[in-house]
C-alpha positions as CSV (number, residue, x, y, z in Angstrom):
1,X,0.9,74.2,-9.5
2,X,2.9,72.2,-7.0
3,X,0.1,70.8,-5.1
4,X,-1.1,69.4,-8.4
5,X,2.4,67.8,-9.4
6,X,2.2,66.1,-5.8
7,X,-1.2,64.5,-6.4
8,X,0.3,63.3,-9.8
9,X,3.3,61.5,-7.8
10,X,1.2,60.1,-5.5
11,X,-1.4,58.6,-8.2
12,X,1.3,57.4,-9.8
13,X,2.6,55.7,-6.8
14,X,-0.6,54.3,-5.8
15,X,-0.9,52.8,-9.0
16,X,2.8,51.2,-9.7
17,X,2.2,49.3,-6.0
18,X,-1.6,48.1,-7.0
19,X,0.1,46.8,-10.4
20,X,2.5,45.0,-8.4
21,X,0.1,44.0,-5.6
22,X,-2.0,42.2,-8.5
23,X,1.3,40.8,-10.1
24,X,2.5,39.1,-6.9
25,X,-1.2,37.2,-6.3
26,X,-1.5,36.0,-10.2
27,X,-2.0,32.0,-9.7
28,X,-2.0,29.5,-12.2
29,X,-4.8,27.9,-13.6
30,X,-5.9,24.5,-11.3
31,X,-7.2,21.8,-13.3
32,X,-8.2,18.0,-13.0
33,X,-8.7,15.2,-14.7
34,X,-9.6,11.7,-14.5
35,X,-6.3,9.2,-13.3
36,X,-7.6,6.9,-16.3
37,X,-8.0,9.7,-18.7
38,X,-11.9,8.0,-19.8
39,X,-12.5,11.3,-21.3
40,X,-8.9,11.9,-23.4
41,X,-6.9,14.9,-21.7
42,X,-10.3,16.9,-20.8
43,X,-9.6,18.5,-17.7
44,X,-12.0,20.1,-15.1
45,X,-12.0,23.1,-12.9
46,X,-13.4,21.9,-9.5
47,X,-12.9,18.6,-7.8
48,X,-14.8,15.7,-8.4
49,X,-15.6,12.4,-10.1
50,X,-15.4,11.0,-13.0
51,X,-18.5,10.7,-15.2
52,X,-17.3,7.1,-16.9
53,X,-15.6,5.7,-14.7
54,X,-16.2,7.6,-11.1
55,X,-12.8,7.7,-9.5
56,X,-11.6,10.6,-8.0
57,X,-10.6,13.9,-10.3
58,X,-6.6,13.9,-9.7
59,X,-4.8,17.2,-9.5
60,X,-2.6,18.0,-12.6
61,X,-1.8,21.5,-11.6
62,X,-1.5,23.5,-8.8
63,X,-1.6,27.8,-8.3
64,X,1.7,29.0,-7.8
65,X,2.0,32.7,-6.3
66,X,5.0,34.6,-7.6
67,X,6.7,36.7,-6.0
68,X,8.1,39.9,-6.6
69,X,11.1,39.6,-4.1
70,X,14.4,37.5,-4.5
71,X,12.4,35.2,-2.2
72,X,10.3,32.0,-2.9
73,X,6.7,31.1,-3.9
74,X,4.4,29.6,-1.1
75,X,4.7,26.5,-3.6
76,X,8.7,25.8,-3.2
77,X,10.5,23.0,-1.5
78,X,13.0,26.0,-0.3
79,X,10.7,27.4,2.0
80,X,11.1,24.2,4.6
81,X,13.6,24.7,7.0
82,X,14.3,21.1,8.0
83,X,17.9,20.2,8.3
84,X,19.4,17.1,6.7
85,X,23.2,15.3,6.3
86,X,24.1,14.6,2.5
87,X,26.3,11.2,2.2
88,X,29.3,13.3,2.4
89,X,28.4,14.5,5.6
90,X,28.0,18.0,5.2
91,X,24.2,19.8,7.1
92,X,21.8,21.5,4.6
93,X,19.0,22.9,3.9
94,X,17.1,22.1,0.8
95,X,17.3,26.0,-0.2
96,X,21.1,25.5,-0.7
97,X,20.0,22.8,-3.9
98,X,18.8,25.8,-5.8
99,X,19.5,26.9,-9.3
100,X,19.5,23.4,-11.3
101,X,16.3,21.4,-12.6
102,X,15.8,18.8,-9.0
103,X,15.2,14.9,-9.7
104,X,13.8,13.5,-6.5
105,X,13.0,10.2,-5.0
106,X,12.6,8.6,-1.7
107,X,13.6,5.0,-0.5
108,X,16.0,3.4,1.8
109,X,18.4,1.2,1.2
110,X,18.2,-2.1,2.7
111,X,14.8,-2.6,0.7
112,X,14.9,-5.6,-1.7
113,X,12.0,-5.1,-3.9
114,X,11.1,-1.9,-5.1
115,X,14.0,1.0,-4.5
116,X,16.1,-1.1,-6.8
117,X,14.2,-0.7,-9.4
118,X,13.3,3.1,-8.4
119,X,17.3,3.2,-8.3
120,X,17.2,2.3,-11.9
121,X,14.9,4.0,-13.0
122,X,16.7,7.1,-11.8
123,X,19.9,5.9,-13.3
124,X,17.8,5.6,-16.6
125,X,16.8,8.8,-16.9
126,X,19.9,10.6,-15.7
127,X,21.4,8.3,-19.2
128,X,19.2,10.1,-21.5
129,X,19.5,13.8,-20.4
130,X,21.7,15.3,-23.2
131,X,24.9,16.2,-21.8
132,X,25.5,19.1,-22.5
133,X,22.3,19.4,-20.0
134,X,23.7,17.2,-17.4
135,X,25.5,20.0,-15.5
136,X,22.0,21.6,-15.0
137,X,20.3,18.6,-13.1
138,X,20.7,17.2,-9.9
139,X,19.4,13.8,-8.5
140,X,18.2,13.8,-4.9
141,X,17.6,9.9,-3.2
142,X,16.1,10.8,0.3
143,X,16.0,7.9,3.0
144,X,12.8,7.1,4.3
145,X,15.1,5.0,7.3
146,X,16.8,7.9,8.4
147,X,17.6,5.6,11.8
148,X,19.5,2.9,9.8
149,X,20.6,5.3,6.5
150,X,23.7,7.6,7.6
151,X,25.5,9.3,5.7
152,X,28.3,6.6,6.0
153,X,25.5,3.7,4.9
154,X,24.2,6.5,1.9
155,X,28.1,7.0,0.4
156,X,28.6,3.0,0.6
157,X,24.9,3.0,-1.4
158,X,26.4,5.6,-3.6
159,X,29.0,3.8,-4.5
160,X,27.7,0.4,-5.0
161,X,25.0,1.4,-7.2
162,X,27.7,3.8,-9.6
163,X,25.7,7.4,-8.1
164,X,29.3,8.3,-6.5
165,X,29.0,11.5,-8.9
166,X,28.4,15.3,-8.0
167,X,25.4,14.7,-10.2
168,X,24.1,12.4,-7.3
169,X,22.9,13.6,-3.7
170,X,21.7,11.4,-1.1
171,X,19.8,12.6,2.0
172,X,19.0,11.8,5.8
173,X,17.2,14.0,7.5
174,X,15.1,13.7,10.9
175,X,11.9,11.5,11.4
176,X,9.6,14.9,11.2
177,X,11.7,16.6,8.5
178,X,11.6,13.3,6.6
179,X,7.8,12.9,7.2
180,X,6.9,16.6,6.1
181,X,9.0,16.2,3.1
182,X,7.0,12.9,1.7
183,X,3.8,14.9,2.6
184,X,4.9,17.2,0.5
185,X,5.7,15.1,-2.7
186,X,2.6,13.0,-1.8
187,X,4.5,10.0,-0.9
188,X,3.1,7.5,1.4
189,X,5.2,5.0,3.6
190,X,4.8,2.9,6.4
191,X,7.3,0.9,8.2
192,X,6.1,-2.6,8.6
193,X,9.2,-4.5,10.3
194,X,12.2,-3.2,11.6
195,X,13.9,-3.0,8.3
196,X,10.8,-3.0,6.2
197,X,8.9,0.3,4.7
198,X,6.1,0.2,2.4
199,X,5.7,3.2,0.2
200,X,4.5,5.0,-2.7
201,X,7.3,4.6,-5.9
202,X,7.1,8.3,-7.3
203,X,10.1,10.1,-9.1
204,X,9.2,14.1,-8.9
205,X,10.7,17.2,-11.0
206,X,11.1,20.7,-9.4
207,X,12.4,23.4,-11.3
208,X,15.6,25.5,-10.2
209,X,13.5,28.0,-7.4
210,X,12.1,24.6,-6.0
211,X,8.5,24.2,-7.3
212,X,7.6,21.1,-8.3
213,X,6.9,20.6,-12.4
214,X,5.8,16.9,-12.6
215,X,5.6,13.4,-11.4
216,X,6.2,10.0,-12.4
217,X,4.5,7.1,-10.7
218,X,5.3,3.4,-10.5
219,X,8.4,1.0,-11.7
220,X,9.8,1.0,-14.8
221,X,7.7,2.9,-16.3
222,X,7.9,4.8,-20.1
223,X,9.8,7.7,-18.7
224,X,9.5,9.6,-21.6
225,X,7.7,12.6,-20.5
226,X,9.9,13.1,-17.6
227,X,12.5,13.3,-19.3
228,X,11.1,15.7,-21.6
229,X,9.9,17.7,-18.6
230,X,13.2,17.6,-17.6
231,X,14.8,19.0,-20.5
232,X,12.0,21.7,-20.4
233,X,12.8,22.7,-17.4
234,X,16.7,23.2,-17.6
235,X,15.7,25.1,-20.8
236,X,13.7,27.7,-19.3
C-alpha cells in the first residue's frame, strides 16, 4: 500500500505547483479604445484605428503578472534600480516609496509656463483627498533637469510652493535613470535651451506595490477621476 500513498503525494504535489504555476501567469484583460471616445467607452481587443475618426487605438489597460512571492509584478516601478537624491538629501530607490497609493509627476523648476500649473494641479488634488486618507498617499515631483535641480534647489522649490510636508517628495536622479523613468510613465521631453525642456504634462497614479492605475493628461484639467482613482486605490 505504500507505493500507492507515494503516487497520491506526488499527484498531489504536481498539482498544487501547476495551480500555482497558472495563478502566477493570470494577466489582465488589455483593451483599447479610441483617444476621442467616437464610439462611447467601447473598447477593443487588438491595436488599431478608429473606424470614425481613424486615430490611433490608445491603451487603457495593460496585463499585469502577479506574483506569488513577496516580490513585484514585471509591471512595477519597484523593479528599477536607478538611484536618486530626495530634496532632503537622503539616496533611494523607488522600492523604498512602497506601501501608500504614489502621485507622480515630472517637471523642473526653473520652467515658467507649464510646471506651475502641473504644480497646481497637484496641490489641487492633494486638497480634495479626504483626510483621514491623506496619510495613505504620497506625492512624487521628479526633475527632468537633474543638472540644475539638486536637492538644495528641490527643498527651496518645496518650500516656496507650500510642498515642505512629508506628504511631499521631490526627486533627482541621473540623466539615464531620469530618462528610463519618463519612458516608463510615457512622458516625453526635450531640452530646447539650456534652461528650457519641453514635455508631456501627465500626472500618474500607482498603487502601493508600484503598478501604475491611471493617468491624467494636460493642465488644469477636471481632475475628478483621479482623484477618485485615488481614493480607490488607498481603499483597496
Amino acid at each position: 500500500m505504500k507505493p500507492i500513498k507515494y503516487i497520491l503525494c506526488l499527484f498531489t504535489l504536481i498539482m498544487l505547483v501547476s495551480c500555482a504555476d497558472k495563478k502566477a501567469k493570470e494577466t489582465a484583460k488589455v483593451e483599447y479604445q479610441c483617444p476621442m471616445k467616437c464610439q462611447g467607452e467601447k473598447t477593443f481587443a487588438k491595436a488599431g484605428s478608429c473606424a470614425v475618426c481613424k486615430m490611433d487605438l490608445r491603451l487603457i489597460s495593460k496585463p499585469s503578472k502577479k506574483t506569488l512571492s513577496a516580490g513585484f509584478s514585471d509591471e512595477s516601478i519597484f523593479n528599477l534600480t536607478s538611484k536618486w537624491n530626495t530634496e532632503e538629501g537622503k539616496e533611494i530607490t523607488l522600492k523604498e516609496l512602497k506601501g501608500k497609493t504614489l502621485v507622480f509627476v515630472m517637471i523642473y523648476t526653473t520652467c515658467k509656463a507649464a510646471c506651475p500649473r502641473l504644480v497646481a494641479d497637484m496641490r489641487n488634488i492633494e486638497s480634495k483627498i479626504p483626510s483621514e486618507l491623506k496619510k495613505d498617499v504620497n506625492y512624487v515631483l521628479v526633475s527632468i533637469d537633474p543638472e540644475n535641480d539638486t536637492p538644495n534647489r528641490l527643498k527651496q522649490f518645496a518650500k516656496e510652493n507650500y510642498m515642505d510636508g512629508d506628504e511631499w517628495t521631490f526627486l533627482q536622479g541621473s540623466e539615464s535613470g531620469v530618462r528610463e523613468f519618463a519612458n516608463v510613465l510615457a512622458v516625453k521631453y526635450k531640452q530646447i535651451s539650456p534652461i528650457d525642456f519641453s514635455h508631456s504634462n501627465i500626472i500618474s497614479v500607482f498603487n502601493s506595490q508600484g503598478e501604475l492605475v491611471h493617468q491624467q493628461e494636460g493642465l488644469g484639467v477636471d481632475n475628478k477621476e483621479t482623484i477618485k482613482k485615488i481614493i480607490e486605490t488607498v481603499d483597496n
